[in-house]
C-alpha positions as CSV (number, residue, x, y, z in Angstrom):
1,X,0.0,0.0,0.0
2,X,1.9,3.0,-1.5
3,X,-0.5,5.6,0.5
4,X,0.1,6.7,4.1
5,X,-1.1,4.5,6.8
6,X,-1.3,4.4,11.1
7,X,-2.3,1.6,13.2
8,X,-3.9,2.3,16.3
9,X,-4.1,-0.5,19.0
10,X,-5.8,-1.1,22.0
11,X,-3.5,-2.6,24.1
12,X,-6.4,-3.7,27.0
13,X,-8.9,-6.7,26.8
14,X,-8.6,-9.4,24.5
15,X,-6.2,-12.3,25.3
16,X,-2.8,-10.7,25.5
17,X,-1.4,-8.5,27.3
18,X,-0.3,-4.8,25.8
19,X,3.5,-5.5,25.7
20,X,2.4,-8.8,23.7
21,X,-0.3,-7.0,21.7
22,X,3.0,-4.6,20.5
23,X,5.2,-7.0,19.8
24,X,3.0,-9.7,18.3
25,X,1.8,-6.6,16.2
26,X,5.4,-5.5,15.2
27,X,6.1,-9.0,14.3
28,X,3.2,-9.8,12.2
29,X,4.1,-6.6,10.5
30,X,7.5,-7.0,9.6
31,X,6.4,-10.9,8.4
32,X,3.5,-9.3,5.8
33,X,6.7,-6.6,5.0
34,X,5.0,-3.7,6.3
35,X,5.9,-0.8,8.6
36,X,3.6,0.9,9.8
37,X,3.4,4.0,12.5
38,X,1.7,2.3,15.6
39,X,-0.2,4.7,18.4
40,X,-1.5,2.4,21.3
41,X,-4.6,3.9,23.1
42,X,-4.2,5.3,27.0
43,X,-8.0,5.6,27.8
44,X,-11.6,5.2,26.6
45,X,-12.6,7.1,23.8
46,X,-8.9,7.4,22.6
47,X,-8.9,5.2,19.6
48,X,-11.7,8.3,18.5
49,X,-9.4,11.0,19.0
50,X,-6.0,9.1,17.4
51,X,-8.6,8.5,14.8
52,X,-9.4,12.0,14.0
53,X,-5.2,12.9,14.2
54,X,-4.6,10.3,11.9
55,X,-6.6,11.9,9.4
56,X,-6.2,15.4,9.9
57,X,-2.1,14.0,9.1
58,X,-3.3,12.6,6.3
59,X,-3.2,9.7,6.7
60,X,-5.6,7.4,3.8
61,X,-6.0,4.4,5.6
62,X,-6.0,3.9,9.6
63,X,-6.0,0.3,11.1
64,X,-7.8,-0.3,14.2
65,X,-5.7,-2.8,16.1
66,X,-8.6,-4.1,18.6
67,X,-11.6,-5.3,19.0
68,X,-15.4,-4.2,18.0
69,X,-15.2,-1.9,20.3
70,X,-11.9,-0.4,19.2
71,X,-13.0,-0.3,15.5
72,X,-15.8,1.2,16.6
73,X,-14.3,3.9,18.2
74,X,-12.0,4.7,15.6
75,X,-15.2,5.0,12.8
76,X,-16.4,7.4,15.0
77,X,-13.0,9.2,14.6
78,X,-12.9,9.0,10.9
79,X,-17.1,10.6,10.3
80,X,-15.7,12.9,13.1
81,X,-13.1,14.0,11.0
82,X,-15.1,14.4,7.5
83,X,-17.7,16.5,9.0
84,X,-21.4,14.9,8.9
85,X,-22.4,16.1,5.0
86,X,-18.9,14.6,3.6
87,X,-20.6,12.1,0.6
88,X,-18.1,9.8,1.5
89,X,-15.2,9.0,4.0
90,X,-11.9,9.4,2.6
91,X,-9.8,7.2,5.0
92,X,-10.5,3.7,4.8
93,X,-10.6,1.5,7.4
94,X,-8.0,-1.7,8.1
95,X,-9.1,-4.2,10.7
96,X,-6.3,-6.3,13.1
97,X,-8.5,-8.6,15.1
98,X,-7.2,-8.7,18.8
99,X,-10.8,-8.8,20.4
100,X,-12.5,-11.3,22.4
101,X,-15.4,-11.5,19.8
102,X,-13.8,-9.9,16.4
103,X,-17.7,-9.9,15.3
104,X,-17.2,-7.4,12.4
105,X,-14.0,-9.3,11.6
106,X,-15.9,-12.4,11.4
107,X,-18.1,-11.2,8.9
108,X,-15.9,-9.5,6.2
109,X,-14.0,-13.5,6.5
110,X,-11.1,-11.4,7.7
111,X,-8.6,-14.2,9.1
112,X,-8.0,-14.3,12.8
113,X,-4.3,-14.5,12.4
114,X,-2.4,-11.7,12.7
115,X,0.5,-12.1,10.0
116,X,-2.3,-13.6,7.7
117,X,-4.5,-10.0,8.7
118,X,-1.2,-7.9,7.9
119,X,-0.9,-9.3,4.8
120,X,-4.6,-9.0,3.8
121,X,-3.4,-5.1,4.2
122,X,-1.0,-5.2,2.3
123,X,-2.8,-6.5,-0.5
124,X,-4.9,-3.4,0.0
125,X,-7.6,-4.8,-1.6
126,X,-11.4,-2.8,-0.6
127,X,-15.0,-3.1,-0.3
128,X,-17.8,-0.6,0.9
129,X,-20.1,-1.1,3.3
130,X,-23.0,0.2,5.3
131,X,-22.6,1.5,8.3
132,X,-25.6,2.6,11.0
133,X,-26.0,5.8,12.8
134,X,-28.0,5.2,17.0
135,X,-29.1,8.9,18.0
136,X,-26.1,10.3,16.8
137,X,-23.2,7.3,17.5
138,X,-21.8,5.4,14.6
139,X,-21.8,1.5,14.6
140,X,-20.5,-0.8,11.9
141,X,-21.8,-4.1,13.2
142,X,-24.5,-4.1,16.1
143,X,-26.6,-2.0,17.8
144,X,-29.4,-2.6,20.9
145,X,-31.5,-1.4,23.7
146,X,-33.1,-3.7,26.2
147,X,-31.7,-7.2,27.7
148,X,-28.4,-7.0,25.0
149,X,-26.7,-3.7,26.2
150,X,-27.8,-5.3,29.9
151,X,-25.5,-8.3,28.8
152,X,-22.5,-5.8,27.9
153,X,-22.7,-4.3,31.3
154,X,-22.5,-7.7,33.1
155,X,-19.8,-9.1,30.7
156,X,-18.0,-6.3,31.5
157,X,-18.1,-6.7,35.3
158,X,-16.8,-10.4,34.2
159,X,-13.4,-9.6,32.8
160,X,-12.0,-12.8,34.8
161,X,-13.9,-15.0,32.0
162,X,-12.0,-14.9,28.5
163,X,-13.6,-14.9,25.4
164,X,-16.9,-15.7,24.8
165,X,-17.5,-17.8,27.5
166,X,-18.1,-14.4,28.7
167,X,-20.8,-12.9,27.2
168,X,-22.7,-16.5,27.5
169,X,-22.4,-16.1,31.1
170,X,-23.0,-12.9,31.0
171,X,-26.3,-13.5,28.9
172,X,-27.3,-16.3,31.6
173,X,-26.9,-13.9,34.3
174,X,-29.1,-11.5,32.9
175,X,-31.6,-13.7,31.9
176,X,-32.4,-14.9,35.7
177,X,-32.7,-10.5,37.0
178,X,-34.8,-10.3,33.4
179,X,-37.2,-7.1,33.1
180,X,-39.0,-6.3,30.3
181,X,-39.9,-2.9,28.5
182,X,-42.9,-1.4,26.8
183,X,-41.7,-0.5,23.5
184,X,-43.2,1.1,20.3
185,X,-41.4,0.1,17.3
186,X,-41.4,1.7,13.9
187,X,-39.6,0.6,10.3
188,X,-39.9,0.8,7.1
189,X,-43.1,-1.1,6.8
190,X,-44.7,-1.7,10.0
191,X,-45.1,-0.8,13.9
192,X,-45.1,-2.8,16.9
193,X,-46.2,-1.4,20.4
194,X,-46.4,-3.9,23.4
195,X,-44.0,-5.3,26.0
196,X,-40.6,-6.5,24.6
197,X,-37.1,-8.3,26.1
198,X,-34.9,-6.4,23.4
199,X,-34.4,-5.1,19.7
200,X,-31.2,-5.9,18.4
201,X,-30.5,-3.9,15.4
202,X,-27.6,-5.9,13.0
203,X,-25.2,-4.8,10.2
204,X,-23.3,-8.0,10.8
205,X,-24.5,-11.1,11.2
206,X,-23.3,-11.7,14.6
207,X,-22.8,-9.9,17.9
208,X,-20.9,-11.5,21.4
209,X,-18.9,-13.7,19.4
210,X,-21.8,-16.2,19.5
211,X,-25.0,-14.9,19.2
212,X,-26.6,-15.0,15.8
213,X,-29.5,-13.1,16.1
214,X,-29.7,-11.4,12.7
215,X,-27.8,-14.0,10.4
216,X,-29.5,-12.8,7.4
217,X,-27.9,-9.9,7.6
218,X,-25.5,-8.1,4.7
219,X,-22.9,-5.4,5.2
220,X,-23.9,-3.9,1.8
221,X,-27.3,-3.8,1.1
222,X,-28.6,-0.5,2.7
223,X,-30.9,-2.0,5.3
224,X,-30.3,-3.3,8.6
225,X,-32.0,-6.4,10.0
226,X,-33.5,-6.2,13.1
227,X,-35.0,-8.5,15.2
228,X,-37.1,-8.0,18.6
229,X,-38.5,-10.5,21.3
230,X,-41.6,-10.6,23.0
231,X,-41.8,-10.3,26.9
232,X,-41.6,-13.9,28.0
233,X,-40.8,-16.6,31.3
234,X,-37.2,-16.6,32.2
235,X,-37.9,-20.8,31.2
236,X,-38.3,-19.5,27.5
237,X,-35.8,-17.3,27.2
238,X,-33.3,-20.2,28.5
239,X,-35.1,-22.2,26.4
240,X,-34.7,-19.5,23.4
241,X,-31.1,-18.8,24.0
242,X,-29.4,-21.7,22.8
243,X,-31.7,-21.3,19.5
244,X,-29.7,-17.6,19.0
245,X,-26.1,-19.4,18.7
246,X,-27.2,-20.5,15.1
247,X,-30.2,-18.2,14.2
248,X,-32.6,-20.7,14.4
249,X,-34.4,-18.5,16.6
250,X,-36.3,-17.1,13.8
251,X,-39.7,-18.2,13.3
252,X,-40.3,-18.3,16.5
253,X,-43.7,-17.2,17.8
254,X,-42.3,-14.8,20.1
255,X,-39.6,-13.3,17.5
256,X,-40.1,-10.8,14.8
257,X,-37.6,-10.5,12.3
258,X,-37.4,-7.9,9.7
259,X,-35.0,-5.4,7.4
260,X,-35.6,-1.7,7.3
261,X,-33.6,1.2,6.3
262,X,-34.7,2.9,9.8
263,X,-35.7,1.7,13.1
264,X,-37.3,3.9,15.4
265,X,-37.7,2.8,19.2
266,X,-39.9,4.6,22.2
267,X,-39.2,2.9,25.4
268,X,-40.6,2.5,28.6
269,X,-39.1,2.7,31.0
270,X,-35.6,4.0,30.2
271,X,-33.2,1.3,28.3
272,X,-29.3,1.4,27.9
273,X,-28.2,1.4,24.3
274,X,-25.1,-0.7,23.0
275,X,-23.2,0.0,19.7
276,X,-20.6,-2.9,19.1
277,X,-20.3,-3.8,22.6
278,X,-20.2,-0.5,24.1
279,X,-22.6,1.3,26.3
280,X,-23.4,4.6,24.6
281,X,-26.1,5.6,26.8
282,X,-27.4,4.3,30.1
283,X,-31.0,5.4,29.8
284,X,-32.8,6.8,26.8
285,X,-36.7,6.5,26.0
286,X,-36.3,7.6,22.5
287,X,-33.8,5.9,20.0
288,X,-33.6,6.1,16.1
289,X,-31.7,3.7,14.2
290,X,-30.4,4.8,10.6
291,X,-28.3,3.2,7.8
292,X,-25.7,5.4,6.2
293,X,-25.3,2.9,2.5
294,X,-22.2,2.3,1.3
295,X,-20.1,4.9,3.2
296,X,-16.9,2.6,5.0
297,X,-14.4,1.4,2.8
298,X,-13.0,-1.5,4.6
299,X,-9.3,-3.3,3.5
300,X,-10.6,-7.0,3.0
């Protein structure tokens, strides 16, 4: 890749530690033949800012080294930096999958090995994909309000569990304190107003490194799918759970599954929202969901 590039890694969560996360970085760097500029994140939100830096230096394609939390964050950089009414983001991103779920990763069939990811950017080769907009915060794989952003607050009061083993326990967990929500949901062709568990709202296929709930999903075709479950025992929903690991979940009488460009949500009482596994807001009654087509251009 003749243009400029910057890699910015998280060096916290995930399996290895930050001094391995450098060096195994380095190393799979210098085996693809790359040399990159590396910037290794101090705090939350600092993949955003790096983000932002690395374009405003001109850099043409910045590599988040992370997670889908980390990529997140430095997406949020990159529509930061080209201002809301750019047509089109003129950094693209590069993806080095050091997460404990690599969800987004997953779904573009990036590999999970880090030389063999290094190498895939120095092929350089692209593709353009959607990317969804939750009351103002970019996400490129997974977004949610009720029981699933519940889930990434006790998964992340689990960090002694590695992997996804995590966010299945975590998922159990939250299943047995279950509450539901009164929710009015609006799309592109219908409305749903009763009580609901949780609408998860998918880009990607997959979300938790293990939980399938919208596996029809594309990266490309300018609609999310979304899928929302009725209010039900705690028996069901242990019952349903195992069903989400595949996506055989669909179909079922207490599922709705659909694809909209837009998903509107009013909730009752106040829900969290998630955004690739992060908490973005801790209680919000009114949430809009929107697809941006076509606007990432992801190395893979």
């Amino acid at each position: 890749m003749s243009h400029k590039s910057r890699i910015i890694l998280n060096a916290s969560g995930g399996r290895l530690g930050a001094q391995e996360k450098v060096a195994a970085v380095e190393q799979a760097m210098r085996a693809a033949g790359l040399d990159y500029p590396l910037m290794v994140t101090e705090y939350p939100g600092h993949a955003t800012q790096l983000a932002r830096q690395a374009v405003a230096d001109g850099c043409t394609t910045v590599i988040a080294g992370g997670g889908d939390g980390t990529i997140n964050e430095v997406v949020n950089g990159l529509f930061q930096a080209a201002g809301a009414g750019a047509p089109e983001l003129p950094t693209a991103l590069g993806i080095l999958p050091l997460g404990s779920a690599n969800d987004l990763a997953a779904a573009l069939n990036l590999p999970g090995d880090l030389t063999e990811a290094c190498r895939v950017l120095a092929r350089g080769q692209s593709r353009r994909i959607d990317v969804g907009c939750v009351n103002g915060h970019y996400f490129v794989n997974n977004s949610a309000v009720g029981l699933e952003p519940v889930v990434t607050i006790a998964q992340h009061q689990m960090r002694w569990i590695k992997g996804t083993a995590r966010y299945v326990a975590a998922a159990l967990k939250t299943i047995i304190a279950a509450k539901e929500w009164h929710m009015r949901v609006e799309w592109d062709t219908g409305m749903y107003d009763g009580p609901l568990v949780l609408v998860s709202v998918g880009n990607g296929i997959r979300t938790g490194g293990a939980f399938y709930f919208t596996p029809r999903s594309k990266l490309d075709d300018g609609k999310f799918d979304f899928v929302y479950a009725l209010a039900m025992s705690r028996l069901n929903m242990f019952a349903l759970l195992p069903k989400t690991f595949t996506g055989k979940h669909i179909g079922h009488s207490k599922v709705g599954y659909f694809k909209s460009r837009s998903v509107r949500v009013t909730a009752s009482p106040a829900t969290p929202i998630q955004a690739d596994g992060e908490v973005i807001e801790t209680a919000a009654t009114e949430i809009l969901f929107e697809i941006v087509p076509q606007k990432l251009q992801v190395i893979a």
